[in-house]
C-alpha positions as CSV (number, residue, x, y, z in Angstrom):
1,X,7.9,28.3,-14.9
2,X,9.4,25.8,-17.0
3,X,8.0,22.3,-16.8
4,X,10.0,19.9,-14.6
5,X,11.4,16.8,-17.0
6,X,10.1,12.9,-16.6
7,X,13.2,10.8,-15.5
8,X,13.0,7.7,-17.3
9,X,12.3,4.4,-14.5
10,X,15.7,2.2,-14.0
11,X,13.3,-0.5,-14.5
12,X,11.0,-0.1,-17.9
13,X,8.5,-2.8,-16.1
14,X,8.4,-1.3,-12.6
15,X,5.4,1.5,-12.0
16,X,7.3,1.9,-8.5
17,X,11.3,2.0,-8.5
18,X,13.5,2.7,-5.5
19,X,16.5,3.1,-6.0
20,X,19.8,3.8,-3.1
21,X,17.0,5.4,-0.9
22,X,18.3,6.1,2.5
23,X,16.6,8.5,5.5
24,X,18.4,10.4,8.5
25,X,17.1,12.1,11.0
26,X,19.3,13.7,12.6
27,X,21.4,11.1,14.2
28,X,19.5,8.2,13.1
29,X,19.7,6.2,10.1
30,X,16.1,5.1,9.4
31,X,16.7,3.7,5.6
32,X,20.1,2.4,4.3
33,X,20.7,1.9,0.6
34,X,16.8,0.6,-0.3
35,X,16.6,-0.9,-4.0
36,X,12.7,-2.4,-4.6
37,X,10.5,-2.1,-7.9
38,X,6.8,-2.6,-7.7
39,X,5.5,-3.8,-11.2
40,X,2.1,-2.4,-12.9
41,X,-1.1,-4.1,-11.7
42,X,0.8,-6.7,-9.0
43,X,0.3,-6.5,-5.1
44,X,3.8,-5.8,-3.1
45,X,4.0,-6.5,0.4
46,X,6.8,-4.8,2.5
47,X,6.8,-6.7,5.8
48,X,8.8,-6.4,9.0
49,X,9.5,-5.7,12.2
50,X,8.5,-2.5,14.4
51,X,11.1,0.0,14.0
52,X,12.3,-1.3,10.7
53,X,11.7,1.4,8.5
54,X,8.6,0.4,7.2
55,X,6.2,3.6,7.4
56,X,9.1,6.0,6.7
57,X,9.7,4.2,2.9
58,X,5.7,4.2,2.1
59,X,5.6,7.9,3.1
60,X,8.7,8.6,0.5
61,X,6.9,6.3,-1.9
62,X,4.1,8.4,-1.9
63,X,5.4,11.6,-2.5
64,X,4.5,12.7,1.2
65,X,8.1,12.7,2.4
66,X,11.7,13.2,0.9
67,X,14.5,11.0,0.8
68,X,18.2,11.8,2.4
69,X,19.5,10.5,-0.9
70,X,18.5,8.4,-3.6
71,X,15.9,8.4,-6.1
72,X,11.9,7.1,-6.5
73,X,10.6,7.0,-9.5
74,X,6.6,6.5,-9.9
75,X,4.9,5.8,-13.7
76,X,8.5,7.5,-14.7
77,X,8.5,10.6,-13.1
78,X,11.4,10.9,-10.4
79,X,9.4,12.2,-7.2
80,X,12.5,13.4,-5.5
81,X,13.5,16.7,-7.2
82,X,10.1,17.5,-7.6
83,X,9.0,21.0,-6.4
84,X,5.3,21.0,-4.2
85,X,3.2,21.7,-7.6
86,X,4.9,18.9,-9.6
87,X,4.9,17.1,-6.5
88,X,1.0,17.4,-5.9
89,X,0.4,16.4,-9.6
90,X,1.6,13.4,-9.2
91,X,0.0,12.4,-5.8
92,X,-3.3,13.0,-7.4
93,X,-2.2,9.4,-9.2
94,X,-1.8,7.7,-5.3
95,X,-4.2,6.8,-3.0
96,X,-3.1,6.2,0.5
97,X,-4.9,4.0,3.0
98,X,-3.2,5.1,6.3
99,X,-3.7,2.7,9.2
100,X,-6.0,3.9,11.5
101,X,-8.2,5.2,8.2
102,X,-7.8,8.5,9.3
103,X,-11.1,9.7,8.6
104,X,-12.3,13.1,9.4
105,X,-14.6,12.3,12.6
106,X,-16.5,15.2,12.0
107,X,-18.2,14.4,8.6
108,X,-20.1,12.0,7.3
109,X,-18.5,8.9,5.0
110,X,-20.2,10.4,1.8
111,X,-18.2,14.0,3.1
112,X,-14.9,11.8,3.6
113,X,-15.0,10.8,0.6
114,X,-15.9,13.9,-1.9
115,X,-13.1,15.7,-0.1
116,X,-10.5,15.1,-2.4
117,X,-12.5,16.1,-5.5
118,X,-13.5,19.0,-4.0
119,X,-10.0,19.8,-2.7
120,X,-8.8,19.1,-6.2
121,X,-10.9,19.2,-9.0
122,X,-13.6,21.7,-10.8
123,X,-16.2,19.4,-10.7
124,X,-19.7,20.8,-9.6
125,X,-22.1,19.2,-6.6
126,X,-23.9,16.7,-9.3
127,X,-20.9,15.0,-10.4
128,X,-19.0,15.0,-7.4
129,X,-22.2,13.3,-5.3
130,X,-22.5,10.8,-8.4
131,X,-19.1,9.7,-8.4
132,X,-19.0,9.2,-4.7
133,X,-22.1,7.4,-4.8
134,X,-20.8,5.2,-7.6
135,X,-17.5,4.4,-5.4
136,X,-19.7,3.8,-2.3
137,X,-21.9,1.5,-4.2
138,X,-19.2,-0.8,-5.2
139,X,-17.5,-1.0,-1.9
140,X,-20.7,-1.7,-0.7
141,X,-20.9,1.3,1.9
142,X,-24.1,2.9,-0.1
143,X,-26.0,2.7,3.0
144,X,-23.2,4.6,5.0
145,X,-23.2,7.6,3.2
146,X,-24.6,10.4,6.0
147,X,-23.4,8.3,9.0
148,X,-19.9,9.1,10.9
149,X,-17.0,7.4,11.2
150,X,-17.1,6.8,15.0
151,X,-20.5,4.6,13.7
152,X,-19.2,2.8,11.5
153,X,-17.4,-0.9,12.3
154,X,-13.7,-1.7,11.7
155,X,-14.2,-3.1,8.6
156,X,-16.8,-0.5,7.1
157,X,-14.1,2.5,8.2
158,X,-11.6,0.6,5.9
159,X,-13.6,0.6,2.9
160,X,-14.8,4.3,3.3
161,X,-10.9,5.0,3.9
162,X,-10.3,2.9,0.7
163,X,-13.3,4.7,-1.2
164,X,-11.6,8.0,-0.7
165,X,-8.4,6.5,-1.7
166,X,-9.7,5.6,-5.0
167,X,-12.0,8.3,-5.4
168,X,-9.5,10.4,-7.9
169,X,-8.6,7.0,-9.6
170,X,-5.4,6.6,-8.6
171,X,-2.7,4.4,-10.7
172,X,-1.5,3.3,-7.2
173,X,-3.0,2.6,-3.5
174,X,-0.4,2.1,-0.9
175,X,-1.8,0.5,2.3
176,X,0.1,1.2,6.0
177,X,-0.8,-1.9,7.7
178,X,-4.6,-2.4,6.6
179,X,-5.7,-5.3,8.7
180,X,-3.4,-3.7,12.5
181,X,-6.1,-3.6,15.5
182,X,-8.9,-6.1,13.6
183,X,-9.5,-9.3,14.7
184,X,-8.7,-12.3,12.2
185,X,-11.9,-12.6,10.6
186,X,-12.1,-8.7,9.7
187,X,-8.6,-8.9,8.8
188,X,-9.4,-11.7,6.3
189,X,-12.0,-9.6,5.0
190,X,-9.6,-6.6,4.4
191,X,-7.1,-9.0,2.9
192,X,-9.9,-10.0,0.4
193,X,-11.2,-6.2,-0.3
194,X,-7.3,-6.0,-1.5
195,X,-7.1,-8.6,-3.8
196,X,-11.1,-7.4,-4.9
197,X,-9.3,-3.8,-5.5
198,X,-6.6,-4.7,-7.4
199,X,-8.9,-7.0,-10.4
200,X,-11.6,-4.6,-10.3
201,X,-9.6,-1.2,-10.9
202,X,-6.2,-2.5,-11.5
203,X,-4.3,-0.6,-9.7
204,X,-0.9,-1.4,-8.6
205,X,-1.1,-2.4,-4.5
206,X,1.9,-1.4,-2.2
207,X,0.9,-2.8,1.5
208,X,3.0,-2.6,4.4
209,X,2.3,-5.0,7.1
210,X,4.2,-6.8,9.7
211,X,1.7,-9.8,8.9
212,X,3.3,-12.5,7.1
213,X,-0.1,-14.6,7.0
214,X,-1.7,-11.5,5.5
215,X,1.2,-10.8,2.8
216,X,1.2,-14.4,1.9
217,X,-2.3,-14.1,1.3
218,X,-2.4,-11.2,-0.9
219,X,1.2,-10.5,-2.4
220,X,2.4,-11.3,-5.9
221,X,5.7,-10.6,-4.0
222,X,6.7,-9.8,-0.7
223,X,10.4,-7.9,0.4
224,X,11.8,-8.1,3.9
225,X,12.5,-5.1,5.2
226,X,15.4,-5.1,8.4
227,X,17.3,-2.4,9.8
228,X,16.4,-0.1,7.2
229,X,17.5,-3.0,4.4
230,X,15.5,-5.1,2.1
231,X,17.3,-8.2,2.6
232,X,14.6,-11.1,0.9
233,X,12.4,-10.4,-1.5
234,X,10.3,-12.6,-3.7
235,X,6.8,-14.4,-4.0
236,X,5.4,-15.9,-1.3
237,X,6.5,-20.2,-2.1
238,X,10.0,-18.4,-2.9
239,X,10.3,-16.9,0.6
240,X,8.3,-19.6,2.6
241,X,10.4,-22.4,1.2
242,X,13.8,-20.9,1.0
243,X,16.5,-20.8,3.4
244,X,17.3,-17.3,3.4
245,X,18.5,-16.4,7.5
246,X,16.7,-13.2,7.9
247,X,13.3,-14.9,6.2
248,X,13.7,-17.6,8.9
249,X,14.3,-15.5,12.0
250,X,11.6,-13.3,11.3
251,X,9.5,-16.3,10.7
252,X,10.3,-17.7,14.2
253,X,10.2,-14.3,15.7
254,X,6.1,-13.5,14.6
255,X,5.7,-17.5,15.5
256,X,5.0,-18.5,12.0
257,X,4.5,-21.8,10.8
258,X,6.1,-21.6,7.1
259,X,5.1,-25.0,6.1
260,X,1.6,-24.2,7.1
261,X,1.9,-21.0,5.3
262,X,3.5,-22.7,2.3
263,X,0.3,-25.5,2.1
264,X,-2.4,-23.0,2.1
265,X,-0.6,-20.5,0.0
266,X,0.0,-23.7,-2.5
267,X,-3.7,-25.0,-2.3
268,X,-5.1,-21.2,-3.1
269,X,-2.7,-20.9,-6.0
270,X,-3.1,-24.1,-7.5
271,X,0.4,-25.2,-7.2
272,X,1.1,-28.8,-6.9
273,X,2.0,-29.4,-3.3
274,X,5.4,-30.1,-2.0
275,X,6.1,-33.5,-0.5
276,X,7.4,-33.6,3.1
């Protein structure tokens, strides 16, 4: 069979490009008209409301759904005409980090995590168990290897979900709402093992979150998702300081102090702070 062609990115800089994407199901419109890019080796935060859309445009991001119309182009290579083959081929350059980690219960963390090289590689037991080791070792899960999920904490089932993510060395790890269910110190934690992924493998970081604290922590730029529209997008002092409607009502819908948002965000990033 012929070899499916590359369509070149609308965007040269973007790894990630969206472009018109809109979902139906049946009688509901899920995603109108989406446009976002995701440059190489930056953190993107997609934030918003239940029901927004949110889930539905990471799965189509990652190859695990299809779009209605539109195109998504990943390192080049337009996902949406691709047949399952293709389609795989490219996924093997994606890790996903699903919510609830999604773990198999029934084998161990050091199992979890060889499953996708032995799902899709040749390699033999030797190099599979040294590459998991090394991955566990970094994430600092080396003394979690034999035990199961359901005994691990909420924040050690995140990094074993994140050490099978990037077990295959992905280009790209897409997050569905990493820090949902933990409390605000292990959600801290998560925020910081994102920002830690990122500089150590330098990867390109799609997160979807309805946490604007969290996405102001980690994101190089965040985008508003509503109704199935992106209607802000930008880096965090962009989107805490402006006066963009939707920005503000989501703000004072999640109670979110933006000055306080904008101070810390300002203090981490060095930025001379803004007089009141």
């Amino acid at each position: 069979m012929a070899r499916q062609s590359a369509t070149p990115s609308p965007d040269a800089t973007a790894h990630v490009a969206v472009s018109h994407v809109s979902k139906r199901f049946g009688d509901v419109q899920v995603l109108r008209d989406v446009n976002v890019t995701f440059a190489r080796g930056q953190i993107g935060v997609i934030i918003g409301g239940s029901g927004s859309g949110k889930t539905t445009l990471l799965k189509i991001m990652g190859g695990l759904d299809k779009p209605t119309s539109g195109s998504v182009v990943v390192a080049g290579v337009n996902l949406v005409p691709l047949a399952e083959p293709a389609l795989n081929e490219v996924r093997k350059r994606i890790g996903m980090v699903f919510q609830y980690s999604a773990l198999l219960d029934w084998m161990s963390v050091f199992d979890n995590v060889a499953f996708p090289l032995r799902e899709h590689t040749q390699e033999g037991p030797a190099e599979i168990r040294a590459r998991v080791e090394a991955k566990l070792s970094v994430l600092g899960l080396a003394d979690a290897a034999g035990r199961l999920p359901s005994e691990l904490s909420g924040g050690m089932k995140k990094r074993a979900a994140l050490a099978r993510a990037l077990i295959l060395d992905p280009e790209i790890v897409m997050y569905d709402e990493p820090t949902s269910g933990l409390d605000p110190v292990m959600a801290r934690i998560v925020d910081d093992l994102i920002l830690e992924t990122r500089d150590r493998f330098g990867v390109t970081s799609i997160v979807i979150s309805h946490d604007m604290a969290a996405a102001v922590r980690v994101a190089d730029r965040i985008h508003l998702l509503e109704g199935g529209r992106i209607v802000a997008s930008g880096n965090p002092s962009q989107l805490l300081s402006g006066e963009n409607r939707h920005v503000r009502e989501f703000f004072e819908s999640s109670g979110v102090d933006a000055k306080r948002l904008l101070l810390e965000h300002e203090a981490r990033s060095g930025a001379a702070p803004r007089s009141s």
